[in-house]
N, C-alpha and C positions, 0 to 999 in steps of 0.2 A: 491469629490467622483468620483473612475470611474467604467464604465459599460462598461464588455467585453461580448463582443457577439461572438459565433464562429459556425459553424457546421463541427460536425466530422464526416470523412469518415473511413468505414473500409468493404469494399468490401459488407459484408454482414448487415452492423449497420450504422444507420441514427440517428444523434439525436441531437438537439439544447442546446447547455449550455453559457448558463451566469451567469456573476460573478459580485457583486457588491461591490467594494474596499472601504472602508473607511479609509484605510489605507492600507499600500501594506500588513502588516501583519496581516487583519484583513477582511472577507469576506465573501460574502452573496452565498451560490453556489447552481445551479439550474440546474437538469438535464431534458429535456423534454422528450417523446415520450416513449420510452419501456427499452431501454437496454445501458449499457456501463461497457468496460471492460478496464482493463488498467494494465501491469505488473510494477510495480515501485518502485523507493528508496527515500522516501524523505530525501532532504537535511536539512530540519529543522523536529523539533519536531513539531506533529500535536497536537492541543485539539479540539475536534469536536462536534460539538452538532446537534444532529437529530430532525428536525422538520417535515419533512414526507418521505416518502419510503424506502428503507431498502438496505442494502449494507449486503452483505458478501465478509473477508478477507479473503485469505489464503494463510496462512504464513505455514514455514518447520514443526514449531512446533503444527500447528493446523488450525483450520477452525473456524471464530469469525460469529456471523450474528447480526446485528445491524438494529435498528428498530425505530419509530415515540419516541421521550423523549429521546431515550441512549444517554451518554455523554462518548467518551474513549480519549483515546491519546495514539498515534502513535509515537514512538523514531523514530528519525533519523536513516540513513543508516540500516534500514530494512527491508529485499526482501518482499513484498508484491503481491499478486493478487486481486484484488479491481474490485469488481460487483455492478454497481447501477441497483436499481430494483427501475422504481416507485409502491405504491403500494396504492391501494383501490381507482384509479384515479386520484392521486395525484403525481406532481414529486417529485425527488427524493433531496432533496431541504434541506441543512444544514447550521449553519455557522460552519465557521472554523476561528482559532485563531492559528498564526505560531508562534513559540516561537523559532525565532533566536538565534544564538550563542550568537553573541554581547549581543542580549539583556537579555540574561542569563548570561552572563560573566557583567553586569552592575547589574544586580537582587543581585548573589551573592559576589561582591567584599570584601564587608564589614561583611560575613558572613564565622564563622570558619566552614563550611563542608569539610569533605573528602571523596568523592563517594568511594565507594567500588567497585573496577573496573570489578571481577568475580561476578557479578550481573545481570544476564541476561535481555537482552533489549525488553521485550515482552512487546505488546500491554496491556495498564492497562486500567480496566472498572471501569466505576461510578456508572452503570445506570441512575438511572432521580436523582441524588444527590441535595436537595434542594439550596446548598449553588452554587454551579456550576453552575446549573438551574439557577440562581439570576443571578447570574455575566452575563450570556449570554443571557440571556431573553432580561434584558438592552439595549445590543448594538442592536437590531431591531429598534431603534426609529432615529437611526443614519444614517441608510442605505440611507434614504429619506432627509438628510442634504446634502449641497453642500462638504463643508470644516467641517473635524472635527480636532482640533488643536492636535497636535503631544501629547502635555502635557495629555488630556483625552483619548487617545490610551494607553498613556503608562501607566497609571495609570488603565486603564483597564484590562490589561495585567499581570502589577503586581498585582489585586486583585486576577486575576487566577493565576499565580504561587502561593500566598499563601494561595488560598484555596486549591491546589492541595496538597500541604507542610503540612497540617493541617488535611489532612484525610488520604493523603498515606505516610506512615513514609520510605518508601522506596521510593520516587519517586526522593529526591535528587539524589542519585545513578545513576540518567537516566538523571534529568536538571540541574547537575551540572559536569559533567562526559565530557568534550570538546576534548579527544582524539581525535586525527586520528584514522581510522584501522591501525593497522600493520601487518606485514607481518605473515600470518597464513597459516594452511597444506593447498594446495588445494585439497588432496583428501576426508578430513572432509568437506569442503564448499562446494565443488562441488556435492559431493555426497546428500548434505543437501539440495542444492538451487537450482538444474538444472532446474526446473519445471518453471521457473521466465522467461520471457523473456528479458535480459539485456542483453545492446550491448555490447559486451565482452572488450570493453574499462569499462565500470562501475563493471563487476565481478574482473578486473583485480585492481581497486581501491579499492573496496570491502575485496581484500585479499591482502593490503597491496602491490602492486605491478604495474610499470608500465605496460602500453601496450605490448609493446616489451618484459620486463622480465617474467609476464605474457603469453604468446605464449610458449616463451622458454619454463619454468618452465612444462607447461601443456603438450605441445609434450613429455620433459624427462619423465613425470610422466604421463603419460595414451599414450604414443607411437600413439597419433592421432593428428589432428585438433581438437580447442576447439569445431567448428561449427559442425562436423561430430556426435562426442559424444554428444553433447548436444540432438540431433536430434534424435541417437539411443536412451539414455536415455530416451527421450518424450514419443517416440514410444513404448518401453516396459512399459513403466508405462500406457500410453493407455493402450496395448494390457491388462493388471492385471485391472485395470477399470472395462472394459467390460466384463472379465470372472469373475471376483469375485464377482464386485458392482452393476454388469449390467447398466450403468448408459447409458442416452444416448449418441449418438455421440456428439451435441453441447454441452453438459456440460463438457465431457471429455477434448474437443479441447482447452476450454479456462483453464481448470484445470492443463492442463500438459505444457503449456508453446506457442502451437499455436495461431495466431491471427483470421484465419480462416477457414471455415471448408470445403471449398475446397480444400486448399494446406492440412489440416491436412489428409483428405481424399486421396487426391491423393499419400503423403509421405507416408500411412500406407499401403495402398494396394502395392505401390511399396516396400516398407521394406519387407512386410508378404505375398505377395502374393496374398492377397486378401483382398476386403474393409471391413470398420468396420460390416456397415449391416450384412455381412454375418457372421462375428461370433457370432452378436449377436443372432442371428438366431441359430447359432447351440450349442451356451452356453444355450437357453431357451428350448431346444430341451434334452439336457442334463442334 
């Protein structure tokens, strides 16, 4: 087993996480203190199981909150915004189970599927599903073993793909489904995804495209920098935030695509003129 320890900085967020591996695909995750954000695409499929504090996603197509029992899974290459909240004093503390290509391309070799490729890749929920709940209850007595043999990983693993297989008749579509992206509009993705923070090497994988054809592609079709745009972009979805939703300024910052809420602060009053405070001020006055 191994045990990673780290603390992350983020100008304004302190907070201790550690992860307990019993295998690289297979892990105990633990957030301390109060907060943590994260803009990201995982490369595998996630299955997650919630044992205390509470996370909210938000993805293009919507806003998930997830809590102490939820079980979902996460498809690969999907823009995400990822909030841990610990909650009622507890951290924020799951396992997670990655469900590799390889070892989905070994799950179904000997099985006749054919995903149906216009099947959209949205996060699918369990809630507390008794049979899912079984399977991953299990792996907790592991964590506390030195060596767990590769043979009961993988056997674990498989009992989750096929209780996944067994309650969502769609879920082949998502873990059997081993495309790459290809090359898509960028003004549908972009216009869908700008809120994400991704280093625009991973938008430009994202839609099918190198770095370099990527830059091109985006200067012919929006006549800017992809950095310039994105940044406008942020800033008018702030600026609608706060007259519409009145939300606060730290919720906004991490909602639109910021890491923190000085630079988000100081980029809006330079874009508008003026800082968020004040309009929220004269939106509440209105």
């Amino acid at each position: 087993m191994c045990i990673y320890k780290a603390v992350l900085f983020n100008l304004e967020l302190r907070m201790q996480y550690t992860a307990k591996y019993i295998t690289p695909d297979i892990k105990l995750s633990c957030y301390e203190d109060k907060f943590f954000k994260s803009d990201i695409a995982f490369d595998q499929h996630m299955l997650i199981w919630f044992i205390s504090g509470e996370t909210k996603i938000v993805q293009a197509e919507g806003t998930y909150i997830f809590k102490a029992g939820d079980i979902f899974l996460i498809p690969r290459n999907q823009l995400a915004t990822i909030i841990n909240y610990p909650k009622e004093g507890l951290p924020h503390k799951t396992v997670v189970m990655h469900l590799s290509t390889s070892r989905l391309m070994q799950f179904y070799a000997d099985l006749k599927v054919r995903p149906r490729p216009s099947v959209q890749h949205k996060i699918r929920t369990f809630g507390n599903h008794p049979l899912l709940e079984s399977c991953l209850v299990s792996l907790i007595p592991y964590f506390d073993m030195k060596d767990l043999p590769e043979s009961i990983a993988s056997l674990k693993i498989a009992e989750a793909i096929s209780i996944l297989r067994e309650i969502d008749k769609e879920v082949d579509d998502i873990l059997a489904n081993f495309d790459e992206p290809g090359k898509i509009s960028l003004v549908d993705y972009m216009e869908k995804n700008f809120m994400f923070n991704m280093p625009i090497e991973k938008f430009g994988y994202l839609t099918g495209r190198s770095l370099t054809t990527f830059k091109r592609d985006f200067q012919k079709t929006f006549n800017t920098s992809p950095q310039k745009w994105l940044t406008q972009k942020r800033l008018e979805l702030a600026h609608y935030h706060f007259v519409e939703k009145k939300m606060k300024p730290i919720d906004v910052c991490y909602e639109v695509g910021f890491e923190n809420l000085s630079h988000f602060s100081f980029a809006f009053k330079k874009h508008f003129g003026y800082p968020p405070t004040e309009l929220l001020v004269k939106a509440a006055a209105s």
